[in-house]
Biopython code that builds the backbone (N, CA, C, O; Angstrom):
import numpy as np
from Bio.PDB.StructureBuilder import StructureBuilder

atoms = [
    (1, "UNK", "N", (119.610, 150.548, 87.414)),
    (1, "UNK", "CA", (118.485, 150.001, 86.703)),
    (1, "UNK", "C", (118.942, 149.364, 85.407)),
    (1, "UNK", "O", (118.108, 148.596, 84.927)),
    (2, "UNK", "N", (120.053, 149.497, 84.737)),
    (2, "UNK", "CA", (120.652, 149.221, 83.611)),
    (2, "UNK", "C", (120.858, 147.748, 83.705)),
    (2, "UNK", "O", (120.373, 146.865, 82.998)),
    (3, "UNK", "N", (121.536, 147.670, 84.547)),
    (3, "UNK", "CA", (122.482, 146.459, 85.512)),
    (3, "UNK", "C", (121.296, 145.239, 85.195)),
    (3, "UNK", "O", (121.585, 144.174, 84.649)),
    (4, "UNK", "N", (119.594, 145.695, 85.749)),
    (4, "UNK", "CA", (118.744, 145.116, 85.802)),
    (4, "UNK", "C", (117.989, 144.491, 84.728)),
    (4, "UNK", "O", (117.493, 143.367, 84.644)),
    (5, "UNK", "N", (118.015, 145.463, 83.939)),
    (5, "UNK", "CA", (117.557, 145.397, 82.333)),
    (5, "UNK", "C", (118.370, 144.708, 81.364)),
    (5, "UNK", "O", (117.858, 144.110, 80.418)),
    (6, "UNK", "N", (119.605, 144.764, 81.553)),
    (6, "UNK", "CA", (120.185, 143.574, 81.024)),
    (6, "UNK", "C", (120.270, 142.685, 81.400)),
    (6, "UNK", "O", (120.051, 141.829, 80.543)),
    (7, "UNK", "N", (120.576, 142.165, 82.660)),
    (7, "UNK", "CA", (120.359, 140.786, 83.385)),
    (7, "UNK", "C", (118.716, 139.790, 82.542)),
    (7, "UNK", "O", (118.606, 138.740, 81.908)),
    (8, "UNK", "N", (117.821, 140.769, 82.975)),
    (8, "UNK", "CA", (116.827, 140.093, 82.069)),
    (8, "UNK", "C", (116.716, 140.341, 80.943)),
    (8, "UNK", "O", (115.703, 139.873, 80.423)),
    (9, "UNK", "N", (117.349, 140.896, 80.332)),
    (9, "UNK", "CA", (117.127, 140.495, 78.476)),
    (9, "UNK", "C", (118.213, 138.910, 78.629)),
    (9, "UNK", "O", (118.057, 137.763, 78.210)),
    (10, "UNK", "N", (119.186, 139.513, 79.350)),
    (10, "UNK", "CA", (120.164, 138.226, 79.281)),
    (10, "UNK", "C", (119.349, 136.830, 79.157)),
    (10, "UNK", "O", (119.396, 136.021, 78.230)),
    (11, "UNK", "N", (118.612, 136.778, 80.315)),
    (11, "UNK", "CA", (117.653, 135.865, 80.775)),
    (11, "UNK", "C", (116.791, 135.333, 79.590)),
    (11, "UNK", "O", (116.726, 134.169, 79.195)),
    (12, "UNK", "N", (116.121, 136.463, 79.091)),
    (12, "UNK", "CA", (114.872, 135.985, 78.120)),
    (12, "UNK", "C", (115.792, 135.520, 77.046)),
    (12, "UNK", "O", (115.463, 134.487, 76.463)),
    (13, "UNK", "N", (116.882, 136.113, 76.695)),
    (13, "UNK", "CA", (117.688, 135.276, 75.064)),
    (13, "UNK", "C", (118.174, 134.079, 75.563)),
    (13, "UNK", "O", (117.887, 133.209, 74.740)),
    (14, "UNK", "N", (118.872, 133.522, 76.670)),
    (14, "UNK", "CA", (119.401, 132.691, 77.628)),
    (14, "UNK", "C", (118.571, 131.368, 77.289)),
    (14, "UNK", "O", (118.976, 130.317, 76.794)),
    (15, "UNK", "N", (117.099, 131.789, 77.767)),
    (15, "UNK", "CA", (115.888, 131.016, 78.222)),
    (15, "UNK", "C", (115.634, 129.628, 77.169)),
    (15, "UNK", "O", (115.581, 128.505, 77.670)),
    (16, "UNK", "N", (115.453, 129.875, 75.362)),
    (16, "UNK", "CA", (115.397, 128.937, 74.861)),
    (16, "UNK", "C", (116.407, 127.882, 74.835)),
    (16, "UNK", "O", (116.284, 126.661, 74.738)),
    (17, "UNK", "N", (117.419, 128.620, 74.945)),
    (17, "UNK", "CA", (118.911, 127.125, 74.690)),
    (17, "UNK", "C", (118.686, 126.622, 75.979)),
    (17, "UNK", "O", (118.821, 125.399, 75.978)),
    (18, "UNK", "N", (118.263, 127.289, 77.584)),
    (18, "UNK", "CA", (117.926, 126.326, 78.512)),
    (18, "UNK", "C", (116.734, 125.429, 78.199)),
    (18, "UNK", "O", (116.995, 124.230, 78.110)),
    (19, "UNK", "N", (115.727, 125.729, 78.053)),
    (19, "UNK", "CA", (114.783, 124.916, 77.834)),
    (19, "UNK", "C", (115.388, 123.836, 76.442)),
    (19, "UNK", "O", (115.029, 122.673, 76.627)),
    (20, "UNK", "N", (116.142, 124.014, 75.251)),
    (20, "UNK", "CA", (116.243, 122.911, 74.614)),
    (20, "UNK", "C", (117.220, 121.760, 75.198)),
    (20, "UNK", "O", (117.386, 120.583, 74.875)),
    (21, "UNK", "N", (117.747, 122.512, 76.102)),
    (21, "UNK", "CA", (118.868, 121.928, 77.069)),
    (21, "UNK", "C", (118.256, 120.749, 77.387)),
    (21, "UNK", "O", (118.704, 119.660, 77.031)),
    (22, "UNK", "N", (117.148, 120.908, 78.108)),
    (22, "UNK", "CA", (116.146, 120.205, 79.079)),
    (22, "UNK", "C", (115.486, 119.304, 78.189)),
    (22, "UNK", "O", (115.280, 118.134, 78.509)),
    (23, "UNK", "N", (115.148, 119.777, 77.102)),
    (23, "UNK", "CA", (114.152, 118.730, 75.979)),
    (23, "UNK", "C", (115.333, 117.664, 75.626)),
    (23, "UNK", "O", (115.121, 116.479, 75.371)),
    (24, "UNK", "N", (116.502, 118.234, 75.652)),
    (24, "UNK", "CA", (117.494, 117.370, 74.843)),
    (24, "UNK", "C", (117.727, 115.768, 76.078)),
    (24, "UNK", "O", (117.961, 114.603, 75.756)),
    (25, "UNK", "N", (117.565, 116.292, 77.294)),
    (25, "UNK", "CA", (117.945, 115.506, 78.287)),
    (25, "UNK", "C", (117.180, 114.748, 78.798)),
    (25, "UNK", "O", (117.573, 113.849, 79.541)),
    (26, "UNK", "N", (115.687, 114.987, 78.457)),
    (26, "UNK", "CA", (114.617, 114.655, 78.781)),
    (26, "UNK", "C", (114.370, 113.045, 78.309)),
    (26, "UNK", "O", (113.778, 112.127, 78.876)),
    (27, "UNK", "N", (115.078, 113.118, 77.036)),
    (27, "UNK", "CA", (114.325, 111.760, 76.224)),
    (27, "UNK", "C", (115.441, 110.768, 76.695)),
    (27, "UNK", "O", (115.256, 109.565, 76.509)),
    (28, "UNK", "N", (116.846, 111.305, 77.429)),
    (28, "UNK", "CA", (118.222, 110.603, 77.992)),
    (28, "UNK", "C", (117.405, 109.963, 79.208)),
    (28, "UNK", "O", (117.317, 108.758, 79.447)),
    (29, "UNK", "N", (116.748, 111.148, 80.024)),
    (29, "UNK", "CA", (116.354, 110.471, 81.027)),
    (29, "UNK", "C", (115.318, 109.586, 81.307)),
    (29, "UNK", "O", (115.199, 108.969, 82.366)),
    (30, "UNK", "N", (114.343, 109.507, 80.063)),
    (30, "UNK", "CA", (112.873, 108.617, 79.674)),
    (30, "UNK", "C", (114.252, 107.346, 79.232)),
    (30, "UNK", "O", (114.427, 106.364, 79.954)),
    (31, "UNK", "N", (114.815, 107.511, 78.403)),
    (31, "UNK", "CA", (115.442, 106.007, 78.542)),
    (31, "UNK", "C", (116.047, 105.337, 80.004)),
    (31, "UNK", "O", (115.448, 104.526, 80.710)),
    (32, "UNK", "N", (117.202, 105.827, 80.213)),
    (32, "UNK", "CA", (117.549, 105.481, 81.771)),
    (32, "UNK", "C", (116.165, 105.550, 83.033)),
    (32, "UNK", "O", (116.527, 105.367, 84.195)),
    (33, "UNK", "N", (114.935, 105.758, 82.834)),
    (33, "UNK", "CA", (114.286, 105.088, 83.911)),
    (33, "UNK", "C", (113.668, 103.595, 82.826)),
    (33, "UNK", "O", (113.560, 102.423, 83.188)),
    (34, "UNK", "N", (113.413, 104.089, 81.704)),
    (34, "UNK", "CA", (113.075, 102.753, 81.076)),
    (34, "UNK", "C", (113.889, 101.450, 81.483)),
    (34, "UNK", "O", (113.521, 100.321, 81.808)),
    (35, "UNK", "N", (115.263, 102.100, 81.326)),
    (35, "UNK", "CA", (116.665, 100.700, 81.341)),
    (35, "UNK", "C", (115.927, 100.479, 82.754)),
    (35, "UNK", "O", (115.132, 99.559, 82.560)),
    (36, "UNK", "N", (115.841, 100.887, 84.016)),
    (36, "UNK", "CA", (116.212, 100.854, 84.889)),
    (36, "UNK", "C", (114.936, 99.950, 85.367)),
    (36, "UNK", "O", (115.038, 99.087, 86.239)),
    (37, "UNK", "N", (113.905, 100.214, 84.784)),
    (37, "UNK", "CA", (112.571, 99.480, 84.771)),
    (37, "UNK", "C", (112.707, 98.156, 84.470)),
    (37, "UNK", "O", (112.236, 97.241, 85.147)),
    (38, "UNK", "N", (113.464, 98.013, 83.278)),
    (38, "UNK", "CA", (113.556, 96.681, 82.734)),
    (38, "UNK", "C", (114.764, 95.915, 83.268)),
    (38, "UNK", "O", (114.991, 94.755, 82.923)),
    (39, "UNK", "N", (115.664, 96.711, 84.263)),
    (39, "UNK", "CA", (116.244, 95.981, 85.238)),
    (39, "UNK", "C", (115.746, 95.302, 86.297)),
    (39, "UNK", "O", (116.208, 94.412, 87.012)),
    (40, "UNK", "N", (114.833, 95.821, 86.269)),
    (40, "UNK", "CA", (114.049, 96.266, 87.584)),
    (40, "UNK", "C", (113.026, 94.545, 87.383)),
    (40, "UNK", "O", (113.339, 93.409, 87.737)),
    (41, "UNK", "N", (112.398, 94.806, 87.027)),
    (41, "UNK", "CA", (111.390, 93.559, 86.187)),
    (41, "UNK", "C", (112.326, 92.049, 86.247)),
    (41, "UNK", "O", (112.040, 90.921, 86.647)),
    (42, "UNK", "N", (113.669, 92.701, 85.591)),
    (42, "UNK", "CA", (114.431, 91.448, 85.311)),
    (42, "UNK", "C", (114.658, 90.717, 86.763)),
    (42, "UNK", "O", (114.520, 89.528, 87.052)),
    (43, "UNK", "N", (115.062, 91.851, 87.596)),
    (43, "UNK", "CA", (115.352, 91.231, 89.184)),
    (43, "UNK", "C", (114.376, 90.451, 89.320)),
    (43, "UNK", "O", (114.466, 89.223, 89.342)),
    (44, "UNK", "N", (113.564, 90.967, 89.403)),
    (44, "UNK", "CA", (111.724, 90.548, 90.319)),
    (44, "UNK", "C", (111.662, 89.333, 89.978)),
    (44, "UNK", "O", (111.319, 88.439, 90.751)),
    (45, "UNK", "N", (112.085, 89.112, 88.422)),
    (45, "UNK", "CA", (111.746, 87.875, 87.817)),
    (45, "UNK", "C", (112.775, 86.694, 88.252)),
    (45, "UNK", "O", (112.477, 85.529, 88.515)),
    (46, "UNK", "N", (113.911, 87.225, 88.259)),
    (46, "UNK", "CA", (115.154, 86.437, 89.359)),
    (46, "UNK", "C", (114.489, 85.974, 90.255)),
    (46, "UNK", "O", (114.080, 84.816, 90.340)),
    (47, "UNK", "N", (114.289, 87.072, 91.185)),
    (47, "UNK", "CA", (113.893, 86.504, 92.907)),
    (47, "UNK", "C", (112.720, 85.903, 92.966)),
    (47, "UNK", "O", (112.532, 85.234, 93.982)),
    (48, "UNK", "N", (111.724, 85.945, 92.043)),
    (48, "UNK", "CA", (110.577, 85.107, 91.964)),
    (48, "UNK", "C", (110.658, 83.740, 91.410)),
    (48, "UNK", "O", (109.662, 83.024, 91.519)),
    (49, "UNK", "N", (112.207, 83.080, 90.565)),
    (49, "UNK", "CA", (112.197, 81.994, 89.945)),
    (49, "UNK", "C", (113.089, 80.789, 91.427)),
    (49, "UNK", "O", (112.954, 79.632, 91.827)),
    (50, "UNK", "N", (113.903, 81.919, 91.741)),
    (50, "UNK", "CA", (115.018, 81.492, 92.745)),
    (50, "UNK", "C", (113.972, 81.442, 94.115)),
    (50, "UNK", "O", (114.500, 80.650, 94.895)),
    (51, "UNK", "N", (113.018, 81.842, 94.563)),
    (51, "UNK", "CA", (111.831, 81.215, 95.165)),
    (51, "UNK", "C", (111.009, 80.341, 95.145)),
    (51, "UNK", "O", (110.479, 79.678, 96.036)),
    (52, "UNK", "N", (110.879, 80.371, 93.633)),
    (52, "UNK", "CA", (110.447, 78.710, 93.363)),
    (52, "UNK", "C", (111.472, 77.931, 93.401)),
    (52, "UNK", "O", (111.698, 76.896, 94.029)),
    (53, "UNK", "N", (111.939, 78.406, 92.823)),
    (53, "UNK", "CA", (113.899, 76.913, 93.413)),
    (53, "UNK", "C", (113.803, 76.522, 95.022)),
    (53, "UNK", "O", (113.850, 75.394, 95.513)),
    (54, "UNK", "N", (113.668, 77.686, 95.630)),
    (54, "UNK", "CA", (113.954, 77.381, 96.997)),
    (54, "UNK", "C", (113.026, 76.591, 97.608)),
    (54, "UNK", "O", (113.264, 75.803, 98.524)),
    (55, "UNK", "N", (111.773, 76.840, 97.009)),
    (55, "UNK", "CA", (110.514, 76.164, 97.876)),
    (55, "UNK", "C", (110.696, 74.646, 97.022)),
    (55, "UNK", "O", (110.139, 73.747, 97.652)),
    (56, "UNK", "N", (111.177, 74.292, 96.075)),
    (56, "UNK", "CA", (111.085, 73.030, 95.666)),
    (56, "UNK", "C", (112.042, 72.192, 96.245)),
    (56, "UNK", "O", (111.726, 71.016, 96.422)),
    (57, "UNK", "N", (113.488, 72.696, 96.671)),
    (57, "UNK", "CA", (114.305, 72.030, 97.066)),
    (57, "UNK", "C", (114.178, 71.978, 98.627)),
    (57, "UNK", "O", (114.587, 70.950, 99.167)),
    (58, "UNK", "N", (113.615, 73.053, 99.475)),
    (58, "UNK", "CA", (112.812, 72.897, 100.733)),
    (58, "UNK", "C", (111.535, 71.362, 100.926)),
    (58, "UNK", "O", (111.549, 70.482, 101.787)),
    (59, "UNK", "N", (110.810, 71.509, 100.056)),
    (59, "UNK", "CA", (110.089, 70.022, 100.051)),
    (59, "UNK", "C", (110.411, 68.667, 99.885)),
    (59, "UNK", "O", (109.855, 67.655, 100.312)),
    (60, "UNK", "N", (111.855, 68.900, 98.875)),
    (60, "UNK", "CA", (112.429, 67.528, 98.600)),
    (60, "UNK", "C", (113.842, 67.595, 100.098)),
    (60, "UNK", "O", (114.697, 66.724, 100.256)),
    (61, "UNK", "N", (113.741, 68.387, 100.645)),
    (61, "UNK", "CA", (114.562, 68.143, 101.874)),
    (61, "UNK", "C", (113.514, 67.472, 103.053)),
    (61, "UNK", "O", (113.731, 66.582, 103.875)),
    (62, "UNK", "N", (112.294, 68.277, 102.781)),
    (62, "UNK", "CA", (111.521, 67.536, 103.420)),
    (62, "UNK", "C", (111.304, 65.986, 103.581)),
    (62, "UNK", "O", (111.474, 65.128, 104.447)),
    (63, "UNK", "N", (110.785, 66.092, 102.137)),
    (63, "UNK", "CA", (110.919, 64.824, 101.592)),
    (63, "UNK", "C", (111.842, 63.139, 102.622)),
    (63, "UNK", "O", (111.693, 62.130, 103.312)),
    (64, "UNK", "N", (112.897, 64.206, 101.800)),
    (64, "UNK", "CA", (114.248, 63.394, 102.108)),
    (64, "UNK", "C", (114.420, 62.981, 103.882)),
    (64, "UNK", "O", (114.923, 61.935, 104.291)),
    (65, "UNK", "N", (113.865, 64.093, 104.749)),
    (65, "UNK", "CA", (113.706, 64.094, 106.067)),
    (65, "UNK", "C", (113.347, 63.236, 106.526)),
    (65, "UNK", "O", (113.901, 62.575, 107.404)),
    (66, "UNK", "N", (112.035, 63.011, 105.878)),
    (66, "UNK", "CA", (110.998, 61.870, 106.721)),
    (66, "UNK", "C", (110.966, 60.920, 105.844)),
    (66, "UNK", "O", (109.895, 60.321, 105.749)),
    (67, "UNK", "N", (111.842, 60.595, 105.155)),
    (67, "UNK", "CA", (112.142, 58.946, 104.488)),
    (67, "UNK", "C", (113.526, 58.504, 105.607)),
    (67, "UNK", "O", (114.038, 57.432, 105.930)),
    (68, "UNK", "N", (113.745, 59.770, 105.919)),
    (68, "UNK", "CA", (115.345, 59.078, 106.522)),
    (68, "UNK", "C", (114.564, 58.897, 108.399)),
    (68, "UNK", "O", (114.858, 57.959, 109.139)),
    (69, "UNK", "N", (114.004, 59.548, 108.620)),
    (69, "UNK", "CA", (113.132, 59.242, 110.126)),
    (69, "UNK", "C", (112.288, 57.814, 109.974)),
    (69, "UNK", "O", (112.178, 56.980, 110.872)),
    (70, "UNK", "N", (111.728, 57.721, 108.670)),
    (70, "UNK", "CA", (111.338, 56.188, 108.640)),
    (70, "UNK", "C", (112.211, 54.885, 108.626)),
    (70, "UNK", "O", (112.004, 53.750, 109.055)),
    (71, "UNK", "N", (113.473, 55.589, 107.842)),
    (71, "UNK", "CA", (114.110, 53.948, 107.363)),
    (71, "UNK", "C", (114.706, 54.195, 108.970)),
    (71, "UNK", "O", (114.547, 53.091, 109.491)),
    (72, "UNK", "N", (115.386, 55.221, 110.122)),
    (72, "UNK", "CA", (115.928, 55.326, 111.067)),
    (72, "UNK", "C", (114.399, 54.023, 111.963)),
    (72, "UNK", "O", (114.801, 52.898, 112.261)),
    (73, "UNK", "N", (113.496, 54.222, 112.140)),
    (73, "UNK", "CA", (112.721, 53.880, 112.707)),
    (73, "UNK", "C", (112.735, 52.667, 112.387)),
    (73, "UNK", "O", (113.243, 51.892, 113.197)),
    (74, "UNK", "N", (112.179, 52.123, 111.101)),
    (74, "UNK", "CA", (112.591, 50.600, 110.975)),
    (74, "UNK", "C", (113.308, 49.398, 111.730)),
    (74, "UNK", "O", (113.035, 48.330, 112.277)),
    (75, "UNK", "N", (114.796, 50.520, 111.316)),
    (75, "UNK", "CA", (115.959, 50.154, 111.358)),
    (75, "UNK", "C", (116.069, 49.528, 112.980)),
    (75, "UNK", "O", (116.443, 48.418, 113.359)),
    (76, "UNK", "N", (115.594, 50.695, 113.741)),
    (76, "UNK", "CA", (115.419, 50.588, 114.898)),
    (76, "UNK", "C", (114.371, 49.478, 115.804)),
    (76, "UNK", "O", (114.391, 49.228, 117.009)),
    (77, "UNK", "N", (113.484, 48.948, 114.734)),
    (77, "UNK", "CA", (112.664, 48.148, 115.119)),
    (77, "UNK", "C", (113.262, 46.611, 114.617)),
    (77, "UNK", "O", (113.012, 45.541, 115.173)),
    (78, "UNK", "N", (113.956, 46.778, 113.638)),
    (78, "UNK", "CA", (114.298, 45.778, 113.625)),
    (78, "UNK", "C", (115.311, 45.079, 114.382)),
    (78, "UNK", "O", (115.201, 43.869, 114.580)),
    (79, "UNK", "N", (116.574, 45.945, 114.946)),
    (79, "UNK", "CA", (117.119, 45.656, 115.695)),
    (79, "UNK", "C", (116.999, 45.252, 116.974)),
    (79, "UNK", "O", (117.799, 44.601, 117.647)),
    (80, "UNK", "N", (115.713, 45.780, 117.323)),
    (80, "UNK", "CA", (115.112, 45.729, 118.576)),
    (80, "UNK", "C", (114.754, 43.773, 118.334)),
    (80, "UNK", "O", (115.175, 42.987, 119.182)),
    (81, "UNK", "N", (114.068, 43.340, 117.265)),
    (81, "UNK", "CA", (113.924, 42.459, 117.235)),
    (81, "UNK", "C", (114.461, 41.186, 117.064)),
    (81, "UNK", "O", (113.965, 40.067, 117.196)),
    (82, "UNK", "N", (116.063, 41.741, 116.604)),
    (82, "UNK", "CA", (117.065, 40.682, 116.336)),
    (82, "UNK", "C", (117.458, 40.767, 117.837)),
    (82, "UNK", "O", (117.190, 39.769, 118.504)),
    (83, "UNK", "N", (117.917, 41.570, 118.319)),
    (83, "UNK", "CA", (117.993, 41.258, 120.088)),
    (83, "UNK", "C", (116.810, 40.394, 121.358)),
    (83, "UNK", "O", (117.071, 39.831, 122.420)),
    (84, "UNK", "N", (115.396, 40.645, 120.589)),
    (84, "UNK", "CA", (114.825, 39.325, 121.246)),
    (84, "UNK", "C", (114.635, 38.087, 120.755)),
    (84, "UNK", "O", (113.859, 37.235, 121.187)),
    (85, "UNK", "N", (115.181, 38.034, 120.071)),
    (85, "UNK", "CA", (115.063, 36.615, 118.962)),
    (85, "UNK", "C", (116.677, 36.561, 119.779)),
    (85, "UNK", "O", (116.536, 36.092, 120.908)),
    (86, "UNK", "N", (117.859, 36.858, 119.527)),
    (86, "UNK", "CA", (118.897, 36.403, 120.574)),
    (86, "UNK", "C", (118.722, 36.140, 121.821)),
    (86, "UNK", "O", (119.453, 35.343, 122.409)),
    (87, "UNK", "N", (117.645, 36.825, 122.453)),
    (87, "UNK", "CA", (117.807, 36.676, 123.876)),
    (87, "UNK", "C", (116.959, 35.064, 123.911)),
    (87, "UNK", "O", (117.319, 33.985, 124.381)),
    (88, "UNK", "N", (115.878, 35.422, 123.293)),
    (88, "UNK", "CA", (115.140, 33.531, 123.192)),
    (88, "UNK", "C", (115.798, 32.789, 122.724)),
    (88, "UNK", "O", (115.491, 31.613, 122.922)),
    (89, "UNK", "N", (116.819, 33.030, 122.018)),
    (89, "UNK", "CA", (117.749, 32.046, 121.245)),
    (89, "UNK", "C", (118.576, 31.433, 122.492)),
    (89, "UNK", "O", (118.574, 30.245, 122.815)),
    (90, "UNK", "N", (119.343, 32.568, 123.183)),
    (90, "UNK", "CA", (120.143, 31.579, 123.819)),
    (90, "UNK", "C", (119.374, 31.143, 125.407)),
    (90, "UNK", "O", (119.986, 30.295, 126.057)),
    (91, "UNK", "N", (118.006, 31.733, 126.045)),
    (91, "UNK", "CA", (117.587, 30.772, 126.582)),
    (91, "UNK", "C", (117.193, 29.873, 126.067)),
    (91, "UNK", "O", (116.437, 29.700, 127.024)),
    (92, "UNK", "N", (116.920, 28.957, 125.340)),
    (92, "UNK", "CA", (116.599, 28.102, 124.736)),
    (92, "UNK", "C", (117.860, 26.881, 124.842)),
    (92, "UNK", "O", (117.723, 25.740, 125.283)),
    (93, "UNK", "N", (119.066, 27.489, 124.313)),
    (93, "UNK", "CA", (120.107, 26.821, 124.313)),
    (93, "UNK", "C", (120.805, 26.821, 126.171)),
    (93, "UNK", "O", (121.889, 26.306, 126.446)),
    (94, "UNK", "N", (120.196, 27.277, 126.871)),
    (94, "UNK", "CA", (120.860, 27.427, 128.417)),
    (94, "UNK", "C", (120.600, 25.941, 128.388)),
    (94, "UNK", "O", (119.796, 25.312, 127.700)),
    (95, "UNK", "N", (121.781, 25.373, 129.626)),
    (95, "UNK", "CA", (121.281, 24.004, 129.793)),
    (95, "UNK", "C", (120.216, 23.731, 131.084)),
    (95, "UNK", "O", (120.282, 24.439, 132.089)),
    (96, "UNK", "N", (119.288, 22.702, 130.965)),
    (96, "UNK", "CA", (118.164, 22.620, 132.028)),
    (96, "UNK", "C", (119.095, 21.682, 132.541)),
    (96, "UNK", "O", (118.851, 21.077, 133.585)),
]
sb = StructureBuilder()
sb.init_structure("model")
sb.init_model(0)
sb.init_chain("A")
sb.init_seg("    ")
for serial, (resi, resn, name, xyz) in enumerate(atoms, 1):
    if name == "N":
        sb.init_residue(resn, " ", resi, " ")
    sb.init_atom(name, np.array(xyz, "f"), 0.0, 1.0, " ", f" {name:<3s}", serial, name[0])
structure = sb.get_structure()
């Protein structure tokens, strides 16, 4: 029973330096979730700017897409038309 009775006195004198232990670590660990918050925020704010990057340079690819399908199309029409303007050209010049 001795064995017992000191164990817990041990305990109860023990008890405050644990608990200041804990107060002391407490305000360590209110900063490090703070840091970690304001890491945290900082990302979000990354991946939310670099999303707008992405969606702007996605539209001007767009963009860029269907200017290049038009001038391709043109291009294509016009050629089409220099080949019947040759083909009337040189019937024209066949001899009758």
């Amino acid at each position: 029973m001795n064995h017992r009775a000191v164990a817990v006195c041990l305990l109860v004198l023990v008890s405050p330096f644990a608990m200041a232990g804990q107060r002391a670590t407490a305000p360590a660990r209110a900063e490090d979730a703070q840091a970690a918050r304001a890491r945290l925020d900082a990302t979000h704010r990354e991946v939310t700017a670099q999303d707008a990057s992405v969606k702007q340079l996605k539209a001007r690819v767009d963009t860029l897409e269907s200017n290049s399908d038009a001038a391709a199309k043109a291009l294509a029409e016009r050629d089409r038309k220099i080949a019947e303007l040759e083909k009337q050209l040189a019937a024209e010049q066949r001899p009758r």
